[in-house]
N, C-alpha and C positions, 0 to 999 in steps of 0.2 A: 417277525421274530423267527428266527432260524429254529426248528426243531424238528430234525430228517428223520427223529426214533423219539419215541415217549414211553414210559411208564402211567398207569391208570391212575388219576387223581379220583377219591373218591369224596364228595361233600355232603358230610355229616354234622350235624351240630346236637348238642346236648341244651335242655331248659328246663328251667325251674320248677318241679310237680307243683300244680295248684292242687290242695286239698280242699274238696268242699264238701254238701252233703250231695251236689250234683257235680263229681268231680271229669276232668280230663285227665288220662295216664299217658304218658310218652314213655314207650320200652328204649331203653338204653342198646346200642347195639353203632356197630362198624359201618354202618351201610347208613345210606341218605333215606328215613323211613319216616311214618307217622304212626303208630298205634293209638287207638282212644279205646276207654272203655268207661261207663258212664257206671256210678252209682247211685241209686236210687231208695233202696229201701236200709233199713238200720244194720239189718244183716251184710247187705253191701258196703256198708261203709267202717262196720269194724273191720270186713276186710282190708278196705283201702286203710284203713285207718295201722293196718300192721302192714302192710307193705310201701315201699319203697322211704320208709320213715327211720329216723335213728335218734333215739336218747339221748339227747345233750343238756345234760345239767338240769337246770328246771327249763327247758326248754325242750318243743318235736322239732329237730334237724329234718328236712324234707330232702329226698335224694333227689337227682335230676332226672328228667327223663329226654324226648327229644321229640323237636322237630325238623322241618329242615333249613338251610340257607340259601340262601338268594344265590349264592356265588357256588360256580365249581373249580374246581382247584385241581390243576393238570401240570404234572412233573413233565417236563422236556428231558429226557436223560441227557442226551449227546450234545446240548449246550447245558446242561446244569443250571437249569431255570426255573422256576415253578409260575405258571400263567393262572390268574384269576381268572376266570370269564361270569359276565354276568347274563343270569338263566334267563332273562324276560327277552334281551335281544342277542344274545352269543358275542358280544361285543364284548373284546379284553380289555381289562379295564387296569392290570398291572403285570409288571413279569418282574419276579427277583430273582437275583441272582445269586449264585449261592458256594459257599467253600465247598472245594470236594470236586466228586462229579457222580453221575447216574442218580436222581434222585429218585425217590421209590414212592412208597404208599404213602397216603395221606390221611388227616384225619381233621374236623375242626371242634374248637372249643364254643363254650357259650357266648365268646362275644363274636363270634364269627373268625378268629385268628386260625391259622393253618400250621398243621404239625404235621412236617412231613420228615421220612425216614433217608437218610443220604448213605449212600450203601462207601461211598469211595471217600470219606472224610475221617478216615478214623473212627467210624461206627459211631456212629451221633445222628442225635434229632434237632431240626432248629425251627423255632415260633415263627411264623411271618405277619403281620399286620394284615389285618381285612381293610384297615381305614389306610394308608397308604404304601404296603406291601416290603416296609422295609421288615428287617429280620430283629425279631425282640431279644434274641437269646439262644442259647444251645444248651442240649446234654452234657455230660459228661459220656466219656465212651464208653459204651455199653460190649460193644467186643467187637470181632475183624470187620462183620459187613450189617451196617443196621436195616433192616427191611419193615419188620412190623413197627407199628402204631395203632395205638387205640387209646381211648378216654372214659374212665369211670365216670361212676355215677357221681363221683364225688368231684371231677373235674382232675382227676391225676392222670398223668400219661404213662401209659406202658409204654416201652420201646425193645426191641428184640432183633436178635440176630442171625443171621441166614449161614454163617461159616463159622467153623471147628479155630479157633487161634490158642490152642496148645493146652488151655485149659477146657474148655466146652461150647458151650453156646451161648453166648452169655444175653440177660435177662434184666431189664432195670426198670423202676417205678419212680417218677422224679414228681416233684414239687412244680407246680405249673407256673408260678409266679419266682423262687428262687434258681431252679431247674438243679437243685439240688436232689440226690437219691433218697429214697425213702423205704424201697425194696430191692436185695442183687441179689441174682441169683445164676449158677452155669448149669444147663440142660443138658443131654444127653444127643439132643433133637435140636437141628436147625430150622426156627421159624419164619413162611413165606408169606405170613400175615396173618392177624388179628381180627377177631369179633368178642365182641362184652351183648350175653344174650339180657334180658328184663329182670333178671335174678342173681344178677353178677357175677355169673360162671361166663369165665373168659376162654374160647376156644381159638389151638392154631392150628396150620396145615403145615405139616413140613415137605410138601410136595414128595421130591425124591431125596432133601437130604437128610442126616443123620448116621450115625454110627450103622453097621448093616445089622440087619433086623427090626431097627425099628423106623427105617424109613420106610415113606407112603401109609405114615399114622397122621393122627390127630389128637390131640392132647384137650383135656378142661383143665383149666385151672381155675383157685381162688382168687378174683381178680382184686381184691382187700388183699392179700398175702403174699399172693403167688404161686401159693402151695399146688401141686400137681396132684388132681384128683383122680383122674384115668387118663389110661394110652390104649387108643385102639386102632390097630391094624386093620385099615380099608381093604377089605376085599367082597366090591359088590360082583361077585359073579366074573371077576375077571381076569382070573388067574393066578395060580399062587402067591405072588411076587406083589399082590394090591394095585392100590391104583393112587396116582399121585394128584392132589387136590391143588388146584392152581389156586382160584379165589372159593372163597366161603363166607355165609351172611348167618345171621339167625332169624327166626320170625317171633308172633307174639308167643307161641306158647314155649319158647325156649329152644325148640327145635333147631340144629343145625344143616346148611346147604350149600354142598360145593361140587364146583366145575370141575369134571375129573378131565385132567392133564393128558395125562399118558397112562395107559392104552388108554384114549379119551370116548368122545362120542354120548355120553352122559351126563344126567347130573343125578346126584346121591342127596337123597334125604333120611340124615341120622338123627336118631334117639337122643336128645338132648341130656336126658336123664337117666341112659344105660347106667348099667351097672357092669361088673365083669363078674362071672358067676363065682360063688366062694371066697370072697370079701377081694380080690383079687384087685388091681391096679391095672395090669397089662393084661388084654388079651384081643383077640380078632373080634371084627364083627362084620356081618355076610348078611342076605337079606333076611331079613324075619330075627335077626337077630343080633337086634342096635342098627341095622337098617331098616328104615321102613317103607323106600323103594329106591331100585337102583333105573333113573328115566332115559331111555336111547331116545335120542333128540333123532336120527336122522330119520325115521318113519316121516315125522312133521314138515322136516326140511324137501325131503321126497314129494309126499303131499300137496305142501304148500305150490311146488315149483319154486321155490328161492333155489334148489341145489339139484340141479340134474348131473351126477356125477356119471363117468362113461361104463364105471364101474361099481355098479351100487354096494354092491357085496362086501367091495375092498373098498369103501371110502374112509377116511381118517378124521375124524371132526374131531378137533383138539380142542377144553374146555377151555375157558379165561377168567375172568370179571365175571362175577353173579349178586346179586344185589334182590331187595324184597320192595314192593313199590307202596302208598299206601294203601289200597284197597289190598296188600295179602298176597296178590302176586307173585312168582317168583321172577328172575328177566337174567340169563345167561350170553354170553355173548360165546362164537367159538369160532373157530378161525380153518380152512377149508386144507387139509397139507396132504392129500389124496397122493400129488405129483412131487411133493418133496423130498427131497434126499435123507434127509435128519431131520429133529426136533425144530434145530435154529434156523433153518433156510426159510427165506421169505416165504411169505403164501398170499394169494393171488385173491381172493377171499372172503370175507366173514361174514356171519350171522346171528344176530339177536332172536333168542327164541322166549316165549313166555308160556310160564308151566302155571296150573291152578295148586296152587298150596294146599287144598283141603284135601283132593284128591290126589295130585300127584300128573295129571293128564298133562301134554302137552297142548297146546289154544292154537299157538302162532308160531310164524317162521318169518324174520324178512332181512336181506341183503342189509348190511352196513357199509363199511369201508373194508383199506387193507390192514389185515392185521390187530385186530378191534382186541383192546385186553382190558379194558374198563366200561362199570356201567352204572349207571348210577340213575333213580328219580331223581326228579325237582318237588316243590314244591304247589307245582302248579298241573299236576298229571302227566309232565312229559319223562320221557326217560333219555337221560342221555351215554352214547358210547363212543368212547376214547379211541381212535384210528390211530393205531402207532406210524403207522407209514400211510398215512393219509387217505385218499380216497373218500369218495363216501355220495351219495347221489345228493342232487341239489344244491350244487356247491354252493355259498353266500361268502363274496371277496368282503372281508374288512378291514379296513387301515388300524396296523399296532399301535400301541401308545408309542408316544416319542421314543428314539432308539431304539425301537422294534423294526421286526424284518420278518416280513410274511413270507418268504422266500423258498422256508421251510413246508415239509410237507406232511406234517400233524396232522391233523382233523379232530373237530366231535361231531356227531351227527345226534340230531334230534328228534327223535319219535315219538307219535301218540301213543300213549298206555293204554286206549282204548281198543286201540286197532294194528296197531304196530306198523302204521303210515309215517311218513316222513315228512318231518316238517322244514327242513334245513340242516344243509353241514357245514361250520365252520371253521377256518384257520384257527388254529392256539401259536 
């Protein structure tokens, strides 16, 4: 399968909360996770017993929560493809093909189907089959370039847009089975992607776009409505101008974390539940204050020996894909542009680094491929990262399904969670 540049597929799936008196809880959220939490006593269980529950008629409506899927879902931009792979052997198992071109973020629903966001079709989102990858359905458009995707609790799909088309940014909430709207709305802020935290506050990053001023923010909103609950200006420590969030996950306590872009070299763990002082909507937030630490990864990458840069002082580590694994972890990928001209010139590069969520610490540092902008758990404690321009040690050759053409120079590469060893990299 030809695909000389990719976008990060991220595979997520939502499932059914079991209520019991010894219950299992899945947090709802963007990223490919497990949360549990176990109740035990009567006190525990009127908790569970109010949360992720809803009122229907004489009936408790149960929300969803999540685990993960067997399959990861990788956008090929520059043929317009989206490749399944399955996590047990990295063996692709379908590629569709798809209206448009550059397909973007991904997301999957509860029977395992893929929603991903096609930035060059008219700003639309289209269903893809997990059982044999044909395309179930589309959006309506949503505005000029669609990038976000995400999935409530309740199984509805957000879809969102990255470009200004004369009115704003526009914003939609469709029906998963008609793919008719249910919520529209136009932003102020161009969205670069989606997370739904365990509480249904829906956060995006709008990297660098947006009207000026309030680009290199971050938005909650109500992910039931839409409504926009705060906008806060990132600025951990690095300059007036903020810092632009490329990917962002949530964890169990609601928390939000993202890969800072540019000026990069970190990653930011924000206040889930900030507030902006004086009932406020908009306002900055810096460490200690709706940050609750801003982490320079390259101490670790120095450390480790993954990155002997000639210049330590000036090296450039640009954020990507960041993702939560299930033990709590956090796992960032970022990509090495020390020698590069600009933002967009290839890089030579990248690194998977894993931070401790409770603290904040950096663990590990270790080599990926070129140009790594996604990352994702499995199910089975590996983590894997998306090589846009391929690369990746331990290559493993596998034959595409029929009409496929390995020819391309994609990659995922496969790491333990445990150690951040590499288990294999394969073609998409």
């Amino acid at each position: 399968m030809h695909s000389p540049a990719m976008s990060y597929g991220r595979g997520a799936l939502v499932a059914v909360l079991v209520a019991a008196l010894s219950a299992l809880w899945g947090a709802t959220q963007a990223e490919a996770q497990t949360y549990r939490h176990t109740w035990t006593t009567t006190a525990d269980f009127e908790e569970g017993a109010l949360t992720n529950v809803n009122a229907a008629s004489d009936q408790l409506q149960l929300n969803l929560g999540q685990i993960e899927t067997p399959y990861l879902w990788v956008s090929n931009s520059n043929s317009s493809t989206v490749a399944q792979i399955e996590t047990a052997t990295g063996q692709v198992v379908s590629v569709t093909s798809l209206p448009g071109s550059n397909p973007s973020r991904t997301a999957v629903d509860i029977d395992f189907n893929c929603w991903v966001a096609v930035r060059d079709t008219a700003g639309r989102a289209f269903k893809i089959s997990a059982e044999d990858g044909s395309v179930l359905g589309q959006t309506p458009t949503v505005g000029q370039t669609a990038r976000g995707v995400a999935i409530t609790s309740a199984g509805e799909v957000w879809v969102s847009s990255s470009e200004f088309d004369g009115r704003g940014y526009g914003w939609m909430k469709v029906d998963p089975i008609t793919f008719q709207p249910l919520v529209e709305f136009q932003n102020v802020i161009g969205s670069y992607g989606l997370a739904i935290n365990p509480f249904g506050k829906m956060f995006t990053t709008t990297s660098w776009l947006g009207d000026a001023g309030v680009e290199d923010s971050v938005q909650r909103l109500n992910s039931a409505t839409g409504e926009v609950e705060q906008r806060w200006k990132v600025n951990p420590a690095l300059g007036p101008d903020g810092a632009a969030l490329y990917g962002i996950t949530v964890d169990l306590n609601g928390d939000l974390w993202g890969a800072v872009r540019y000026p990069g070299s970190s990653v930011v763990w924000i206040d889930g539940d900030h507030q902006c002082p004086d009932g406020a909507t908009e306002c900055d937030v810096s460490v200690g204050d709706g940050i609750r630490r801003n982490i320079d990864v390259r101490p670790i990458l120095f450390e480790s020996g993954a990155y002997e840069p000639s210049n330590a002082n000036n090296a450039l580590i640009y954020g990507r894909g960041i993702a939560v694994d299930a033990n709590g972890f956090v796992w960032a990928v970022f990509n090495d542009r020390t020698s590069a001209s600009d933002r967009d010139t290839p890089v030579q590069q990248s690194y998977a680094v894993k931070v401790d969520a409770a603290t904040g610490e950096p663990i590990l540092a270790t080599p990926t491929g070129i140009n790594s902008v996604g990352i994702t758990p499995d199910a089975n404690g590996f983590i894997w990262v998306v090589n846009q321009r391929g690369g990746g040690p331990n290559l493993i050759a596998h034959a595409c399904p029929e009409g496929g053409d390995d020819s391309g120079n994609g990659t995922v590469t496969k790491l333990r969670s445990s150690d951040g060893s590499v288990v294999a990299t394969y073609p998409t």
